[in-house]
N, C-alpha and C positions, 0 to 999 in steps of 0.2 A: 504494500500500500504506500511507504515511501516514495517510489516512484511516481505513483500514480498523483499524490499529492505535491512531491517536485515540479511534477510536470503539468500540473494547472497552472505553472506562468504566476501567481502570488508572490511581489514579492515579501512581503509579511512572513507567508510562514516558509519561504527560504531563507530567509534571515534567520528566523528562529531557530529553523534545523541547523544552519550553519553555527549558531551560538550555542547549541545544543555538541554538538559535534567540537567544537574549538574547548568547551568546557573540560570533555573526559578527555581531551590532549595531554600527554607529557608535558608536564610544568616543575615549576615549585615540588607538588607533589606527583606522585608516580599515578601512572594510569592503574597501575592495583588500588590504591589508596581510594584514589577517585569513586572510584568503581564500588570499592565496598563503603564509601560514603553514600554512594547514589541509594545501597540496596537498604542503610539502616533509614534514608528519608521513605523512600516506598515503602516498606514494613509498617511507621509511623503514620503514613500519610494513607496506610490500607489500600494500596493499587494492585492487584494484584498481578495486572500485566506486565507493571514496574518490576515487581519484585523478579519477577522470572527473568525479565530483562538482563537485569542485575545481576543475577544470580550464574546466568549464561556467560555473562561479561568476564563475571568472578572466576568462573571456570577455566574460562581460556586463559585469564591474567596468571592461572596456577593457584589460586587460592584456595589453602586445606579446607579439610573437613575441622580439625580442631579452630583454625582462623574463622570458618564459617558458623559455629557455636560461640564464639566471642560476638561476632557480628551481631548475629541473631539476642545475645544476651543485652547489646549495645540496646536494639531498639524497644526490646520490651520493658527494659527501665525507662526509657523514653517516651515509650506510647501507652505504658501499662498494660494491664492485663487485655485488653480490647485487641490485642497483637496476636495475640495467641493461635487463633484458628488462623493466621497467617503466616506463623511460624511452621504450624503444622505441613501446613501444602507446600510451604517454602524448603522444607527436610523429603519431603517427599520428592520435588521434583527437585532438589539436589541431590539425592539419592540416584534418579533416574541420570541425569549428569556424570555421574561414576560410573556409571555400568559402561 
């Protein structure tokens, strides 16, 4: 669907995607870091599309399973218990992620 939304000629939301894209760039901080920043705001913010997102990103960037339970512990302090059934699907399909 990126494409298809690129290619409406908008430039609004090409900018955004570009600022979107420029954001999880090698900076300051490492595209890992980024990455598992982006996945404790989705967890918090309950996206679940995010999180998977995330979660994908985190995979490829190498991030453990033990790094991926700090994460996950990062947002549930943050977002409280309302995290939860989020967490769940978020261990599940990082589970699926390893296989």
């Amino acid at each position: 669907m990126n494409e298809k939304i690129l290619n409406s000629d908008n430039l609004v939301l090409k900018r955004l995607f570009n600022l979107d894209t420029q954001t999880y760039s090698e900076g300051a901080l490492s595209v890992q870091t980024k990455e598992m920043l982006g996945l404790v705001a989705s967890l918090v913010l309950r996206c679940d599309d995010c999180v998977k997102y995330h979660l994908q990103k985190c995979h490829e960037q190498s991030v453990t399973t033990t790094q991926m339970f700090e994460i996950l512990a990062v947002a549930n302090i943050v977002g409280g218990t309302i995290v939860i059934p989020h967490t769940r699907r978020a261990v599940e399909f990082w589970e699926e992620l390893q296989n």
